[in-house]
N, C-alpha and C positions, 0 to 999 in steps of 0.2 A: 504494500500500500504506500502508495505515495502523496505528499503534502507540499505545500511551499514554504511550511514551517509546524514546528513541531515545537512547542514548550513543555517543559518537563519544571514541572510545580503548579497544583492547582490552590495556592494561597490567594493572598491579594497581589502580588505582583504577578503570577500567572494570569492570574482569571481580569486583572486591568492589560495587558498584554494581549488576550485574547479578544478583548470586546473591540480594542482597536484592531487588530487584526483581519477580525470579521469584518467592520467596517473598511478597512482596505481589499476588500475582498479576496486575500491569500486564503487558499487552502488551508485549516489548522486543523492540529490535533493540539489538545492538551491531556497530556498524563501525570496523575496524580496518586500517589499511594494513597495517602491520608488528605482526603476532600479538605478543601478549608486554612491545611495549615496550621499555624500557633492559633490564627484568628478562630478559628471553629473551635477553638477547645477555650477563648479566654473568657466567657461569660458575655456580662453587657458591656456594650461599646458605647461609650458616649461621647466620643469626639472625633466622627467621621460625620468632614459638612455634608449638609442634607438631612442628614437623620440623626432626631434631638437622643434615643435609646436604641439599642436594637442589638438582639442577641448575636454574637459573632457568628455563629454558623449560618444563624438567617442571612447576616450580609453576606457572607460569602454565596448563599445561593439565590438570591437575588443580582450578585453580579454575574454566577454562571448560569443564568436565566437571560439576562442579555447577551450576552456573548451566542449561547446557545439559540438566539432570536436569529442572529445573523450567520449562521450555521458553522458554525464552530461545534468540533468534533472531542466527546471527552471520553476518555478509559480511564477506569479505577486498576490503576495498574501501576508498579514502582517500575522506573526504568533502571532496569541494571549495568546497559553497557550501552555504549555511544561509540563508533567507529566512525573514520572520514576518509574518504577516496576525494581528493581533489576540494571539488565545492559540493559535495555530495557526503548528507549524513543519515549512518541508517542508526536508531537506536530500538533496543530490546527491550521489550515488556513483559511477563509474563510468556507466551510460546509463541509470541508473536515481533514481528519485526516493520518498522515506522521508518520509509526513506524518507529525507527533506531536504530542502534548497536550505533550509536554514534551522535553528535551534535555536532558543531562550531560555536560559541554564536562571530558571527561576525555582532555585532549590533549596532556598530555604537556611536556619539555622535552626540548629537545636538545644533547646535552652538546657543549660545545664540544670539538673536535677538532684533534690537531696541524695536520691535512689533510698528510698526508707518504704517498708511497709507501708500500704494504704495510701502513699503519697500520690498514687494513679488513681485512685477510686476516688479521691477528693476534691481531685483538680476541678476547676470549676465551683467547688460545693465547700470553699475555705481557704482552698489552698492557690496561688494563684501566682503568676511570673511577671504581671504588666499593670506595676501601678497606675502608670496613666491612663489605662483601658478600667482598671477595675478598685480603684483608690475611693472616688468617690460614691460607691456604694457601700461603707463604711462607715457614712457619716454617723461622728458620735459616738462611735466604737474604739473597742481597743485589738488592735494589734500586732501581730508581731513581724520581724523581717531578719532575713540570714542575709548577713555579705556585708564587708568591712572595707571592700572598695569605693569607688569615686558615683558609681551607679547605684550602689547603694544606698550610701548619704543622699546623693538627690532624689531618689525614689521618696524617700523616709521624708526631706523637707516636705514635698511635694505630698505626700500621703497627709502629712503636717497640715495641711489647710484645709483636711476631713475630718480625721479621727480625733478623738479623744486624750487618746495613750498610746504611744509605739515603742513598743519593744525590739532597739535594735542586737540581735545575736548576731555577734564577733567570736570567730574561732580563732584568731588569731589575738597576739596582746596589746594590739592596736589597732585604732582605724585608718587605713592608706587612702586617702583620699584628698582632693586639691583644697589648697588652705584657703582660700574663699568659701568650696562649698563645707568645711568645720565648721567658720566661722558661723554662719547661717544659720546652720544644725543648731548648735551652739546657743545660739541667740535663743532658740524656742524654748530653753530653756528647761523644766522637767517635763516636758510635754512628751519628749526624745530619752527614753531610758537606754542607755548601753550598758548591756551585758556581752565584758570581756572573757577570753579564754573559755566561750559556750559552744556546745555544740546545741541543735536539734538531736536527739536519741529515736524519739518517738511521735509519730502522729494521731493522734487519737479523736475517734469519732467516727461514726454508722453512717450514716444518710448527708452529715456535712460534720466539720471538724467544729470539736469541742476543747479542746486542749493539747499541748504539744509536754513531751517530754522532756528535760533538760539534761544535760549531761553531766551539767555543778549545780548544787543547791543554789537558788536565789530565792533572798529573804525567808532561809530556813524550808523551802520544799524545791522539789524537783518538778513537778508539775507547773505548766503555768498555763490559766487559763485566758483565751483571747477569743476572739471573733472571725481572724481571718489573718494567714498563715500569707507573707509574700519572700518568696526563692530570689533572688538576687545574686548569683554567683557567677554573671555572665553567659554565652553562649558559645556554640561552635559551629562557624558559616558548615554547611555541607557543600564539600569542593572535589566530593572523589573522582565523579564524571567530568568536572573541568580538569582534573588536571590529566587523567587521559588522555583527552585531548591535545594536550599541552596549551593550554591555558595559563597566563601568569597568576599568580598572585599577589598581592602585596606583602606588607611585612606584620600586617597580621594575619594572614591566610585567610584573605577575603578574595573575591574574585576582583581583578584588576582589571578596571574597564573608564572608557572616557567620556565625555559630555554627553556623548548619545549610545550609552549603553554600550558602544561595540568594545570588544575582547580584542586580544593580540591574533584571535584566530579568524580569516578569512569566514564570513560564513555564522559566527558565533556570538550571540550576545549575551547581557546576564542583566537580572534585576532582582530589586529584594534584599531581605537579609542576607544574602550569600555576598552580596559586597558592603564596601563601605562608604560609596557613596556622601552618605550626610553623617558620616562617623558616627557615633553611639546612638544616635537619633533614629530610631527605626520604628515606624508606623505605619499603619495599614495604608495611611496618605498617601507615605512616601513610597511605599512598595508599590501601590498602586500606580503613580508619576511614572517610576522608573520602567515601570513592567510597560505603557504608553509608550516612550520614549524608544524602549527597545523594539515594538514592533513597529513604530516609523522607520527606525533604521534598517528591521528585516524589510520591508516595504521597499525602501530604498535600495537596498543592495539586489535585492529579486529584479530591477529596473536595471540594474546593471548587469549583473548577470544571465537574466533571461529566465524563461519557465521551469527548464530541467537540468537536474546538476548535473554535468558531465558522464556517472554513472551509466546515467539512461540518454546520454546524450547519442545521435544519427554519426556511428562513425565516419571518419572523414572520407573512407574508400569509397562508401556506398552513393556519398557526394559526387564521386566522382566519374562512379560506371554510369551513373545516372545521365551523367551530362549528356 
């Protein structure tokens, strides 16, 4: 089966990538293991303009509902391997195999995780990765947040202008983070508890989280009771099929690409958490911007190119008996 493009992530940078696409009338498939992305698993979204609330998985299928309007082609299926003959990409699915004039390596990062019992069953229901998606649904509450980084502090300010009480846990015996965003933290005064030298042990709770386990006593128990559990210990772009490819990265192993998305690779572009674009700033917006961007540039470059990549290209001979 052949395409004039094929994106491989069906998040907000895919499924914004696609709805452009279809309006450029290229051929697409998009393939997506997990529908949605981070966005389908983060709860309510309240700061994608246009829509004042709205559960993340509904957005995301409300954009693969446009996209899909304009006949855009989607498999619930992880791509495993990505090969190139020339200008010509076949990638694998599942038993099946996707040629394309082009690819959108919209794949996504994956947040890092406590890895603790129950911490999957809760996701959504306590436990959560994206204070700016899910901070002010909180309001007035108390709780808690892991990570002693720069992302974490501002998550925590930032959660600061909802909740009640936050509990920052530091496993380490300091907070590393840039001496403005302390200062700030700082300012709020006890509003921001840090608890040094902690871990998370334990997640507890049935149907949504009721309390976490602590690794050190604080204030004489190990238990502490909060509202809603936020992971802050950074992410890790998925880059295995870029760099196959040979794809650059940068010097954080993001995918390395320039103002209109394209890659060092002929043929290749990326959007999304997978680069770093707007450096730590990643949002459904901006995934969605970029994932646009890059299929103008697929747009473009098929104009350059032509319909069919080389692969399936009329060899020259047959040009030639023809005459």
């Amino acid at each position: 089966m052949q395409y004039d493009l094929v994106i491989i992530g069906s998040g907000a940078a895919g499924l914004g990538a696609a709805l452009y696409s279809g309006r450029y009338r290229l051929r697409t498939l998009v393939l997506g293991k997990e529908f949605g992305g981070e966005t389908a698993k983060a709860g309510t979204i309240e700061n994608y303009p246009g829509t004042p609330a709205i559960d993340g998985y509904e957005l995301m299928s409300v954009m693969k509902k446009q996209a899909g309007a304009l006949g855009v082609e989607f498999v619930s299926a992880e791509a495993t391997r990505v090969s190139r003959q020339a200008h010509c990409f076949e990638v694998h699915a599942s038993d099946a195999a996707y040629q394309a004039h082009a690819i959108i390596l919209a794949t996504g990062a994956e947040r890092r995780r406590l890895g603790l019992p129950n911490e999957k069953e809760l996701t959504g229901r306590g436990v959560h990765y994206c204070v700016t998606c899910d901070g002010p649904v909180y309001g007035g509450k108390k709780i808690a947040m892991v990570g002693g980084g720069d992302a974490s502090v501002k998550g925590a300010i930032l959660a600061a202008e909802y909740v009640d009480k936050l509990f920052l846990i530091v496993r380490g015996k300091d907070v590393t983070a840039e001496p403005i965003n302390l200062e700030k933290m700082k300012a709020l005064g006890d509003k921001i508890e840090v608890l040094l030298g902690t871990e998370v042990a334990e997640i507890v709770g049935k149907d949504k989280l009721e309390k976490v386990v602590l690794s050190r006593p604080f204030k004489g128990s190990h238990e502490l009771v909060v509202d809603g559990l936020f992971v802050e210990i950074g992410a890790m772009p998925n880059v295995e099929l870029a760099t196959v490819l040979g794809v650059g990265l940068d010097e954080r192993g993001h995918i390395k690409v320039d103002n209109m998305m394209r890659t060092n690779i002929d043929g290749v572009f990326a959007a999304g958490d997978a680069v770093n674009h707007f450096g730590a700033f990643k949002q459904d917006i901006t995934a969605a911007a970029m994932g646009a961007v890059a299929a103008t540039s697929a747009y473009n470059d098929r104009k350059v190119h032509g319909e069919l990549c080389e692969m399936h290209a009329v060899p020259a001979l047959n040009k030639i008996l023809s005459v």
